[in-house]
C-alpha positions as a Markdown table, in Angstrom:
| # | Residue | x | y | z |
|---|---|---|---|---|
| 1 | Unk | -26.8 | 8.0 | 42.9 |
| 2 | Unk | -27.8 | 10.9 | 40.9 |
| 3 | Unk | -30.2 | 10.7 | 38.0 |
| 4 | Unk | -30.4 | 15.0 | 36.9 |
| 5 | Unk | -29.2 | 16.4 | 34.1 |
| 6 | Unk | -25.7 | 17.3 | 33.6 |
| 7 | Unk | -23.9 | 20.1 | 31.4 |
| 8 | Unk | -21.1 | 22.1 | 31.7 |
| 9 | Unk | -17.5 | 23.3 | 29.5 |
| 10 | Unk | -15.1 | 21.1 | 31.7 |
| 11 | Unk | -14.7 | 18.4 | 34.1 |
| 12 | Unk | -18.8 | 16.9 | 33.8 |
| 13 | Unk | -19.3 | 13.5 | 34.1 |
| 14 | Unk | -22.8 | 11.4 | 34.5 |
| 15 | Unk | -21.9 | 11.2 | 38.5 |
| 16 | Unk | -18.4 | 12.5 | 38.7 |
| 17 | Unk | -17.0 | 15.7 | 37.1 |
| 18 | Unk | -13.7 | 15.4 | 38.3 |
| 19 | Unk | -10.9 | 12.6 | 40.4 |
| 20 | Unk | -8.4 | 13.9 | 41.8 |
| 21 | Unk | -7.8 | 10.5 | 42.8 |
| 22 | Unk | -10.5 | 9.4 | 44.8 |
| 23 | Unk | -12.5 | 6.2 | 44.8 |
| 24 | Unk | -15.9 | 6.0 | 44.1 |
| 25 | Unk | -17.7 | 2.5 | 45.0 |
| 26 | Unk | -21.3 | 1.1 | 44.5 |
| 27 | Unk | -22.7 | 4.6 | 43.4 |
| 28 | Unk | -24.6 | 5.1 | 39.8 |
| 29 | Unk | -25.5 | 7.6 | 37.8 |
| 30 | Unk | -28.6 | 7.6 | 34.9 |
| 31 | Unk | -27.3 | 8.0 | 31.7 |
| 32 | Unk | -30.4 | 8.4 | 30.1 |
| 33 | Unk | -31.6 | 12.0 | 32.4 |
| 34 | Unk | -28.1 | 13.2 | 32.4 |
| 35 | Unk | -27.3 | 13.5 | 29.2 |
| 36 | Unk | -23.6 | 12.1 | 30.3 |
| 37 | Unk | -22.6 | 8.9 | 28.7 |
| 38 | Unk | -19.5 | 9.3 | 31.0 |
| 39 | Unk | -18.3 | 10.2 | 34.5 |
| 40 | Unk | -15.3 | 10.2 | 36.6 |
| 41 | Unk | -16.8 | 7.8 | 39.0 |
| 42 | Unk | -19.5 | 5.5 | 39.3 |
| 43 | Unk | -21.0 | 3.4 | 36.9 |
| 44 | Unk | -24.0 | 3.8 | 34.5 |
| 45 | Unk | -26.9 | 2.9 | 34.1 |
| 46 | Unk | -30.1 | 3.4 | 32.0 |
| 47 | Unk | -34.1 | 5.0 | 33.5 |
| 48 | Unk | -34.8 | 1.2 | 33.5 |
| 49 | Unk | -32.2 | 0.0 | 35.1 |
| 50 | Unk | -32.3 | 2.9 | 38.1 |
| 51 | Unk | -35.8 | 2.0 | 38.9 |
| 52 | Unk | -34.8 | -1.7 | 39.6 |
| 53 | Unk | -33.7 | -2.9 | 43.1 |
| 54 | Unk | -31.1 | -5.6 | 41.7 |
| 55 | Unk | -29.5 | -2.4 | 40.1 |
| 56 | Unk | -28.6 | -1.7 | 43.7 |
| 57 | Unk | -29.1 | -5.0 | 45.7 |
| 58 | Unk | -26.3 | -6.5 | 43.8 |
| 59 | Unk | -23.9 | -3.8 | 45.4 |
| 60 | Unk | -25.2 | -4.6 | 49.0 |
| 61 | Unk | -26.9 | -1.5 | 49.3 |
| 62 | Unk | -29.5 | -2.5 | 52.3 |
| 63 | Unk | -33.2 | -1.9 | 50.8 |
| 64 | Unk | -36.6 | -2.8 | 52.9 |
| 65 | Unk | -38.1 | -5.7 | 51.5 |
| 66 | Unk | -34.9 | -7.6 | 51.8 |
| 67 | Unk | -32.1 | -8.7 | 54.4 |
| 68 | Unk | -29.1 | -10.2 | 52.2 |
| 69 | Unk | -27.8 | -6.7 | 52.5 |
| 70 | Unk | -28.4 | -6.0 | 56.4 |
| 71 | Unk | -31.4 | -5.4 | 58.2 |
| 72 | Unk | -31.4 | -1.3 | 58.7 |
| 73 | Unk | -33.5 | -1.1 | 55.7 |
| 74 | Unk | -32.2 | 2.1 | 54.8 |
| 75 | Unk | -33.3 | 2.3 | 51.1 |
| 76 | Unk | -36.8 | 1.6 | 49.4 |
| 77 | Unk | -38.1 | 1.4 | 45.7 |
| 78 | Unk | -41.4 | 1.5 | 44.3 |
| 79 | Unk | -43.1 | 2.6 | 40.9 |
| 80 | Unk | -45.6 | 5.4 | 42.6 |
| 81 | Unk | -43.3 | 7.7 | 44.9 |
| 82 | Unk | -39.9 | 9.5 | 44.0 |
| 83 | Unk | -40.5 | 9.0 | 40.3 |
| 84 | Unk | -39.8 | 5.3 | 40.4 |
| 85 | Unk | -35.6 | 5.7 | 41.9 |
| 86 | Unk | -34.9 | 4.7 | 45.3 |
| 87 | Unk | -35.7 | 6.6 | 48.3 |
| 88 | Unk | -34.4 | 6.5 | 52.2 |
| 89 | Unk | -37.1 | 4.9 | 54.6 |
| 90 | Unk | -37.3 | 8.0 | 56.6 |
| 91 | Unk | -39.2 | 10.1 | 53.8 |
| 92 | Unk | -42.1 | 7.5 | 54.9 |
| 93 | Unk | -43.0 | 5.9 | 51.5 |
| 94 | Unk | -43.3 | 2.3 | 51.7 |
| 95 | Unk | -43.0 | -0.4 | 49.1 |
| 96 | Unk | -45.5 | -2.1 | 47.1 |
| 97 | Unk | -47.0 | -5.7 | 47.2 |
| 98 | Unk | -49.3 | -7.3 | 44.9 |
| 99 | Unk | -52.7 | -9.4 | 45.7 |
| 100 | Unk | -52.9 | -13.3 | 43.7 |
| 101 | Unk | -56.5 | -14.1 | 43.7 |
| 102 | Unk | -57.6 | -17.8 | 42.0 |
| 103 | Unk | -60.7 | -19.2 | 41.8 |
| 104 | Unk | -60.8 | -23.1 | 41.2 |
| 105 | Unk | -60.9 | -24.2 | 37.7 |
| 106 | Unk | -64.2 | -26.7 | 38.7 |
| 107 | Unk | -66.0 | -23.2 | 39.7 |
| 108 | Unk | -67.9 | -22.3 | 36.6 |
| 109 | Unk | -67.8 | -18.5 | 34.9 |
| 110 | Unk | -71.6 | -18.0 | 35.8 |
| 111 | Unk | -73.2 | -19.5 | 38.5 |
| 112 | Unk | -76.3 | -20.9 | 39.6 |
| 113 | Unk | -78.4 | -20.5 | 43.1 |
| 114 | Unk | -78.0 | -23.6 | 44.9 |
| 115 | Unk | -74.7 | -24.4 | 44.3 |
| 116 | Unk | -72.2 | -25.5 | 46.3 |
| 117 | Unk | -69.9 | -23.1 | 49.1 |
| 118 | Unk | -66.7 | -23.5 | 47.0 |
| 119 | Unk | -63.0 | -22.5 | 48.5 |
| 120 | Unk | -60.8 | -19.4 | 47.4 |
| 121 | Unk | -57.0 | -18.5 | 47.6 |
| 122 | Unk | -55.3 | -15.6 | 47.7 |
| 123 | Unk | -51.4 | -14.5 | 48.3 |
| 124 | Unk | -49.8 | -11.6 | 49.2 |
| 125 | Unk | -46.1 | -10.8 | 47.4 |
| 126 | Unk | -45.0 | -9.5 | 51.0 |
| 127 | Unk | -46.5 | -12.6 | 52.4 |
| 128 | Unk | -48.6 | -10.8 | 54.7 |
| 129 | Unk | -52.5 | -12.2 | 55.3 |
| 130 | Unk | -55.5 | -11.6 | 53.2 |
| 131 | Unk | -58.9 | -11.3 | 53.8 |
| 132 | Unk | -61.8 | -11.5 | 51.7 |
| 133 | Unk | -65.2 | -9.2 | 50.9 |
| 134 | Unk | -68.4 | -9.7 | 49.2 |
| 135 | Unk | -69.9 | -6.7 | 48.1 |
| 136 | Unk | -73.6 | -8.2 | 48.5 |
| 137 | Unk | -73.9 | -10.7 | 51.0 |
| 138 | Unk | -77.0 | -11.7 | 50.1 |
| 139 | Unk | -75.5 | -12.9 | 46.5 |
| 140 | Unk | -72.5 | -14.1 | 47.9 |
| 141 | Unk | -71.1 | -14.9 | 51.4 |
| 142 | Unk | -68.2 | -15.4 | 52.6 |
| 143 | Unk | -66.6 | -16.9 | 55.8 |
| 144 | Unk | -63.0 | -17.5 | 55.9 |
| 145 | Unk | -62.4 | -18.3 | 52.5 |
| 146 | Unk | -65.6 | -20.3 | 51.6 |
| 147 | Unk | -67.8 | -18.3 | 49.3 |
| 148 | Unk | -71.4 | -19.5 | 49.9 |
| 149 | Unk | -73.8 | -18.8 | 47.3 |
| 150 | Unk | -77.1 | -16.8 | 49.3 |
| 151 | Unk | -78.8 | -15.8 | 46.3 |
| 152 | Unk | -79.3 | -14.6 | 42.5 |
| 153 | Unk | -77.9 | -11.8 | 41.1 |
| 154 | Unk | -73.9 | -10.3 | 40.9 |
| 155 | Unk | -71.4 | -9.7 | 43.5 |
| 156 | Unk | -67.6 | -8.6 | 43.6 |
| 157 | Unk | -65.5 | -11.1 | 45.7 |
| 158 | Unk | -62.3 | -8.9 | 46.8 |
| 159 | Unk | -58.9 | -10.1 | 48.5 |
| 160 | Unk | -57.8 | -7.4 | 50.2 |
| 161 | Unk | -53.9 | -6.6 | 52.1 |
| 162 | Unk | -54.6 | -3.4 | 54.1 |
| 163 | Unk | -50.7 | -2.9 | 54.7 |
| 164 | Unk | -48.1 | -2.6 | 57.4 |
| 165 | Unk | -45.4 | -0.1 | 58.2 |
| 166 | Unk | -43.1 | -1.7 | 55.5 |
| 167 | Unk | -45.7 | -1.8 | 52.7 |
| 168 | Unk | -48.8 | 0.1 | 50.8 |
| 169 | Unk | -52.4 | -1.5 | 50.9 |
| 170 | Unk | -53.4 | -3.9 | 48.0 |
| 171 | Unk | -56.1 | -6.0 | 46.6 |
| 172 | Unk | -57.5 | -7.7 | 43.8 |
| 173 | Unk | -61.1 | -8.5 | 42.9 |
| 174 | Unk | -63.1 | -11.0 | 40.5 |
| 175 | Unk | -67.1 | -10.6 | 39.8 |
| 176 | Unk | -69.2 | -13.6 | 40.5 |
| 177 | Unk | -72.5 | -14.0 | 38.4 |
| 178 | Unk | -75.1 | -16.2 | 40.0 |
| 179 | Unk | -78.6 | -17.0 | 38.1 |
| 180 | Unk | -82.0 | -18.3 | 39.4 |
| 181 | Unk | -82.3 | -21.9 | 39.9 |
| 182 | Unk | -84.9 | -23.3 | 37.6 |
| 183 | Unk | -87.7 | -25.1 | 39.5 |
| 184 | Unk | -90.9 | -27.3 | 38.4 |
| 185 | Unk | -94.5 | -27.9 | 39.0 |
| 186 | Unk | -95.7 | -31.2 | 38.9 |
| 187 | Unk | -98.9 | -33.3 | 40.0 |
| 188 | Unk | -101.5 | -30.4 | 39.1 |
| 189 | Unk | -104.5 | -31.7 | 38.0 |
| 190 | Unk | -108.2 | -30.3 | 36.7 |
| 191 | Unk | -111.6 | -31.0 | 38.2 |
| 192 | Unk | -114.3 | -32.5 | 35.3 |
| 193 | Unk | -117.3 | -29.7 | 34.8 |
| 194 | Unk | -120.7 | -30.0 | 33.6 |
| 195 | Unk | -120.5 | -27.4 | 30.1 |
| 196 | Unk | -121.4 | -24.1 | 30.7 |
| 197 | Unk | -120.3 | -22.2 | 27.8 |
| 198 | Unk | -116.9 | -21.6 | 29.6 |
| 199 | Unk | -113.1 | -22.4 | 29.8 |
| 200 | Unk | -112.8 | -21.9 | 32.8 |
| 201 | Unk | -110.8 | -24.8 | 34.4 |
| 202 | Unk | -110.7 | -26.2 | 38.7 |
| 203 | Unk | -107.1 | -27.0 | 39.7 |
| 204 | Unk | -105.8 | -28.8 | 42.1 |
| 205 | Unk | -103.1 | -30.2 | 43.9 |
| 206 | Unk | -99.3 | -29.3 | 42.6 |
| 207 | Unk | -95.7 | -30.3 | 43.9 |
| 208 | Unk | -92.4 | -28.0 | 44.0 |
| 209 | Unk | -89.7 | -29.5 | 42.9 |
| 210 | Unk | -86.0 | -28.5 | 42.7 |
| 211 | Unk | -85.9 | -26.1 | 45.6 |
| 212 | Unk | -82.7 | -25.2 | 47.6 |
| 213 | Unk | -82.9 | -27.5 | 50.6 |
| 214 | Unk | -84.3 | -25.1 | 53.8 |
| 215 | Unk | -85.8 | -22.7 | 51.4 |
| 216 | Unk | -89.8 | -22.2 | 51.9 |
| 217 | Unk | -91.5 | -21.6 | 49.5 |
| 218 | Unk | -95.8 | -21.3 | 48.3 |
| 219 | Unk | -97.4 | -23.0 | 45.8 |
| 220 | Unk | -100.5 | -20.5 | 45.7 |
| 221 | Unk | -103.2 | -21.8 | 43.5 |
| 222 | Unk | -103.8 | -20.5 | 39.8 |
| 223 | Unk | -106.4 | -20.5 | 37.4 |
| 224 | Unk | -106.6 | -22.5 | 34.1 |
| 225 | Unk | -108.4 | -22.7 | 31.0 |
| 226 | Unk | -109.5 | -26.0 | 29.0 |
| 227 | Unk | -108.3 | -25.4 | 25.5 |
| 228 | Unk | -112.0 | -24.7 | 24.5 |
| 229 | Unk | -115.5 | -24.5 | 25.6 |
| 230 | Unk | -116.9 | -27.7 | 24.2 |
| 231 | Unk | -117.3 | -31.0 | 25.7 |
| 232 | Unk | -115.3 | -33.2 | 25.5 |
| 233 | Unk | -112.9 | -35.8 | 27.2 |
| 234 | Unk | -109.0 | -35.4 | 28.0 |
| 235 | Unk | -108.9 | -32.4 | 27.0 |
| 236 | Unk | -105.8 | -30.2 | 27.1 |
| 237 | Unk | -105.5 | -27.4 | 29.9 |
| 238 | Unk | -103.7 | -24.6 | 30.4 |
| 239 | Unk | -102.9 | -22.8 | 33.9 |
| 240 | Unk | -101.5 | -19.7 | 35.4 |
């Protein structure tokens, strides 16, 4: 194929300048970087159309990446090397993949500590394996493809393809948010006083509730305050 530009007096052509006869088969020229609308030979084809792999595939040129055309893989297309045209294997540029990452629809946009381990998926276009990061473990675990949630805070879960001799590394990430569980104090309750001109208030007792099962955690006693210094009976109190 030939994709530069083309100018000349006589005999230029997109490909081909001049047949004297010959046959030219399965070979393409870029009408677009030419400048040649025309050629003696070949056929052509637009920028577009020279970066595609069907452009090519469909006359049994043998690319890697695909085996309908023999399994030599002599040719190879991406969008980063060779400015996007075809290239031959042995100049050691390899072909591109791309990472599908989904998170199930039931797994909310923000999370919450406490939740549930929840499952991931993730394909590679060269159908080559995946494997899967957290980059803080203590926000977000992951084993296999199970996130577990560890903790509060953010973390970027990433499916990752590190590559082959056939194709380039990819990878695609999504952020996971994960907020503080809420938890409650119940059962605290305030010793009676004789009045001594103070607010100051006893407490006693208290229950967690709403922990993370196997968590530990201390209820450490406060003070409180009655909501004034006079006597009285069921009065309000406050603690902290």
């Amino acid at each position: 194929y030939s994709t530069g530009s083309v100018s000349g007096d006589d005999y230029i052509g997109g490909l081909v300048g001049y047949n004297n006869g010959g046959t030219v088969n399965k070979s393409f020229w870029d009408v677009d970087s030419s400048g040649q609308a025309t050629s003696a030979g070949g056929t052509g084809k637009t920028t577009a159309e020279m970066k595609t792999m069907s452009t090519y595939t469909d006359s049994t040129w043998d690319f890697m990446g695909e085996s309908d055309n023999g399994t030599d893989d002599i040719w190879g297309i991406n969008s980063r090397d060779n400015n996007g045209y075809p290239f031959l294997k042995w100049q050691g540029y390899k072909l591109e993949q791309a990472v599908s990452f989904t998170v199930p629809d039931t797994v909310p946009d923000t999370l919450t500590y406490g939740d549930a381990p929840f499952t991931i998926n993730a394909s590679s276009s060269a159908n080559l394996s995946v494997i899967f990061t957290s980059s803080d473990p203590l926000v977000a675990e992951i084993s296999g493809n199970t996130v577990v949630i560890k903790g509060a805070g953010s973390a970027t879960i990433t499916a990752r393809q590190d590559g082959d001799g056939t194709y380039y590394p990819a990878s695609s990430s999504k952020k996971l948010t994960v907020r503080k569980k809420p938890a409650s104090i119940t059962g605290v309750t305030a010793a009676d006083k004789v009045y001594n001109g103070t607010t100051a208030a006893t407490l006693s007792g208290g229950n967690l509730s709403g922990l993370v099962t196997g968590d530990i955690v201390t209820l450490t006693k406060g003070t409180g305050a009655f909501a004034s210094k006079n006597v009285g009976t069921g009065k309000a109190v406050t603690g902290c």
